[in-house]
C-alpha positions in Angstrom: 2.7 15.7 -0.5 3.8 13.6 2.5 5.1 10.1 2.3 1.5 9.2 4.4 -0.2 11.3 1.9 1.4 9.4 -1.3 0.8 5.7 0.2 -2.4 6.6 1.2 -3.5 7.9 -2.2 -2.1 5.0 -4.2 -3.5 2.4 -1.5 -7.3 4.2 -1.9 -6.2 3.7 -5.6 -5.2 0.2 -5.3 -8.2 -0.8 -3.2 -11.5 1.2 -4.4 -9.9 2.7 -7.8 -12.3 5.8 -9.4 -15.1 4.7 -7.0 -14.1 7.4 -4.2 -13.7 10.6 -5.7 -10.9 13.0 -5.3 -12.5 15.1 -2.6 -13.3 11.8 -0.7 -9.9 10.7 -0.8 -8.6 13.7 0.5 -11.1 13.5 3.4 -9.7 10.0 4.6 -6.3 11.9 3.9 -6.5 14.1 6.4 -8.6 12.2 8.6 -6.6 9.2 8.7 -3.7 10.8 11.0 -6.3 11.2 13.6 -6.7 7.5 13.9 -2.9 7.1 14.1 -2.3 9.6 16.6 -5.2 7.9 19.0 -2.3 4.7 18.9 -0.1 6.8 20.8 1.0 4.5 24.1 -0.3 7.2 26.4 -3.5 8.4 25.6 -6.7 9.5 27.9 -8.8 6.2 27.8 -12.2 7.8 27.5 -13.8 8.7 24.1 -14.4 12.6 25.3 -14.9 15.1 22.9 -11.5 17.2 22.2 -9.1 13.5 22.9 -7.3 12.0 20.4 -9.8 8.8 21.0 -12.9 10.8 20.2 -11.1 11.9 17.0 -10.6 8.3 16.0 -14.1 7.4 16.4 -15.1 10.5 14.1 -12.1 9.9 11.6 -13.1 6.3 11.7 -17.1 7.5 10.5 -15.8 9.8 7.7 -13.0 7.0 6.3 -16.6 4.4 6.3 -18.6 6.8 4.8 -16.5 6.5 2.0 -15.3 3.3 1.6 -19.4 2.2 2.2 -19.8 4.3 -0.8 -17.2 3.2 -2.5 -18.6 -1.0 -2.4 -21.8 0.4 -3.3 -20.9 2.4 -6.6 -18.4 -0.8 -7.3 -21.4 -3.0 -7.2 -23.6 -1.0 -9.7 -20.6 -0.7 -12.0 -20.2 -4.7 -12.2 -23.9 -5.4 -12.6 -23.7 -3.4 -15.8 -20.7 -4.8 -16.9 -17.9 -2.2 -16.3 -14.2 -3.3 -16.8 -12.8 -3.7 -12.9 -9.8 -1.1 -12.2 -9.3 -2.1 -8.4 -9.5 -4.8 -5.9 -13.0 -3.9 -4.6 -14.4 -4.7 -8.5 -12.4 -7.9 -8.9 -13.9 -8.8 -5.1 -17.8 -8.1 -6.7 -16.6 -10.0 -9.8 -15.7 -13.1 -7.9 -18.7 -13.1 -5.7 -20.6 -13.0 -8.4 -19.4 -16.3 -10.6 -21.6 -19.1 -10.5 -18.8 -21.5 -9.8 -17.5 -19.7 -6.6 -18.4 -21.7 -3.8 -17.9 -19.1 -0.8 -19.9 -17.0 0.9 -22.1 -15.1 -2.0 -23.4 -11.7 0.2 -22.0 -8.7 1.8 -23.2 -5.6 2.9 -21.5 -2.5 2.0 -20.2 -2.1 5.6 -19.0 -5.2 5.8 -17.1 -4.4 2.6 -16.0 -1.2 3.7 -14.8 -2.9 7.0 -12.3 -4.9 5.2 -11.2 -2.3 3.1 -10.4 -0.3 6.2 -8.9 -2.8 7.8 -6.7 -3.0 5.2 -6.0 0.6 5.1 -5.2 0.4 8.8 -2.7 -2.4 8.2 -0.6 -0.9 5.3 0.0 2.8 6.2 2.7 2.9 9.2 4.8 0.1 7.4 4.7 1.4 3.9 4.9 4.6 5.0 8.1 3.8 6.7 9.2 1.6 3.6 8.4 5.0 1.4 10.4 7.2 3.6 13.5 4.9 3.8 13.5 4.0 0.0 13.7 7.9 -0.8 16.1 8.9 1.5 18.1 5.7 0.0 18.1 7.2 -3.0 18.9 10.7 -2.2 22.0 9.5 -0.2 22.9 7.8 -3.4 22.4 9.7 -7.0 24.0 7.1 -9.0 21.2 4.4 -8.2 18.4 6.9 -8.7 20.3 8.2 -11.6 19.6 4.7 -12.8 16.6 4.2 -11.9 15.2 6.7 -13.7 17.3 5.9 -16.8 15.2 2.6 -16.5 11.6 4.4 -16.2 12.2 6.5 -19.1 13.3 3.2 -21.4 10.2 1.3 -20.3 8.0 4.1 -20.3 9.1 5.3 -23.2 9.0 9.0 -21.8 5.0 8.6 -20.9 5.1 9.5 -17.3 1.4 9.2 -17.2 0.7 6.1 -19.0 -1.1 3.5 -16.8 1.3 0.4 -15.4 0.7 -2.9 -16.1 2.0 -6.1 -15.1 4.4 -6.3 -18.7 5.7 -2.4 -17.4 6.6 -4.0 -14.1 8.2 -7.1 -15.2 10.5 -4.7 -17.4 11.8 -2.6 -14.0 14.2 -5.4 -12.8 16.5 -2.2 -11.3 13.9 -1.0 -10.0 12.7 -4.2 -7.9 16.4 -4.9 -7.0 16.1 -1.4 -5.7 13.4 -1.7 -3.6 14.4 -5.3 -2.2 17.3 -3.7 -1.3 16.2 -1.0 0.7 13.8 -3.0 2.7 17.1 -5.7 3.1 19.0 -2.6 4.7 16.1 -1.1 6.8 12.8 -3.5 7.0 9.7 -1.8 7.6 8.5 -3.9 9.8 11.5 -5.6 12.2 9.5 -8.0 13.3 9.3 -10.4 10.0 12.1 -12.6 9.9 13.8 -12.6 6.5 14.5 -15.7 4.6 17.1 -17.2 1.9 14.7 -18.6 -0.6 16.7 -20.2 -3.4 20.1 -22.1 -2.4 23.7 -19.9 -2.4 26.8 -21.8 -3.1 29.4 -20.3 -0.6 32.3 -19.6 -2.4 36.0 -19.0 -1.0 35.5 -15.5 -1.5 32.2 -15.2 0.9 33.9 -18.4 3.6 37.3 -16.2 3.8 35.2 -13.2 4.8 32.7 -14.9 7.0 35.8 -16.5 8.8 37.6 -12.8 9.2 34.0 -11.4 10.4 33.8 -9.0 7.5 30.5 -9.9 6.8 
C-alpha cells in the first residue's frame, strides 16, 4: 500500500468511519490520483474525454457518490440511536441537539461536499508528512526501535485494538517523533512555525548561537 493509499484509507476512516464500505473506499482510492494529476501546472484546459481534466470531473462523481452515501447511511444510523465512530456521525449528532443554535439542515451533497473538500485538502500534505516520517525512521533504527518498544507497552501487544484518546496520551515518543519530523521537513513550507511556551537561553545555546553553530 502506497503512502497516498494509507492516508487516504485512515482519512475515509476518520471522516465517514463504517459508512462507506471497503469496495467504496477503494474506488475513491484509485480514483482520487486522477483528481491530483488534473493539478498538474500544464494541463489541456478543456474537459475532453481522454484529458486529465475530464478524469477529474468523473473521479470527482465516483468520490460523491460515495461520500453522498456515506451522509445518508450516517443519518439513519443517528436517528436510531447508533453510537458515532467518525466525524460525519458526531456532525448529525450536533445538528440534531435542541440547544445548537446553527444552521439545522443539509442535504447529503452538501455534506458530501465538505467531506470532499476536506479530502482534497489533507492528502498531498499528509501524504508528504507520511513519506518523510518513514523514511526518518528507516534512516534511523534506534528511534523506530523505540518507537515500537513504546506501541507494544501501551498496546500491550494488541496490534488491532482500537485507539483511544488515553492510548494516545500514553505515546509521548511517539508524538515527540512525529513533531520532530515535521520540525526537520514541514509538509507544507508555507506555515510559519512558532515557539509557543517561553525558552530560557542558557550559556550553552548563547555560546553556540554566537559561533553560528546553530
Amino acid at each position: 500500500m502506497t503512502a497516498r493509499h494509507l492516508n487516504m484509507e485512515t482519512s475515509l476512516g476518520v471522516f465517514c468511519g463504517s459508512h462507506i464500505p471497503e469496495h467504496g473506499a477503494n474506488d475513491i482510492n484509485v480514483k482520487y490520483w486522477d483528481i491530483t494529476q488534473s493539478l498538474e501546472l500544464v494541463n489541456f484546459p478543456l474537459a475532453l474525454p481522454g484529458t486529465k481534466v475530464y478524469k477529474a470531473i468523473q473521479a470527482r462523481k465516483v468520490a460523491m457518490h460515495w461520500l453522498e452515501l456515506a451522509a445518508h447511511k450516517s443519518k439513519i444510523a443517528m436517528a436510531n440511536g447508533g453510537a458515532p465512530e467518525c466525524m460525519l456521525d458526531e456532525w448529525v449528532l450536533t445538528l440534531a441537539d435542541p440547544n445548537y443554535k446553527g444552521r439545522k439542515e443539509f442535504s447529503d451533497t452538501e455534506m458530501a461536499m465538505v467531506l470532499f473538500s476536506f479530502l482534497f485538502a489533507s492528502q498531498d500534505a499528509m501524504s508528504s508528512g507520511l513519506i518523510y516520517g518513514f523514511q526518518h525512521l528507516a534512516d534511523h533504527p534506534e528511534v523506530l526501535a523505540k518507537v515500537r518498544e513504546e506501541q507494544d507497552r501501551v498496546r500491550q501487544g494488541n496490534y488491532v485494538k482500537p485507539l483511544n484518546m488515553d492510548m494516545m496520551a500514553q505515546m509521548t515518543y511517539l508524538h515527540a517523533v512525529v513533531k520532530e519530523s515535521m520540525r526537520v521537513k514541514p509538509p507544507v513550507l508555507m506555515v510559519r512555525l512558532f515557539s509557543m511556551p517561553s525558552l530560557a537561553l542558557v550559556d550553552t545555546w548563547v555560546s553556540l548561537f554566537a559561533s553560528g553553530s546553530v
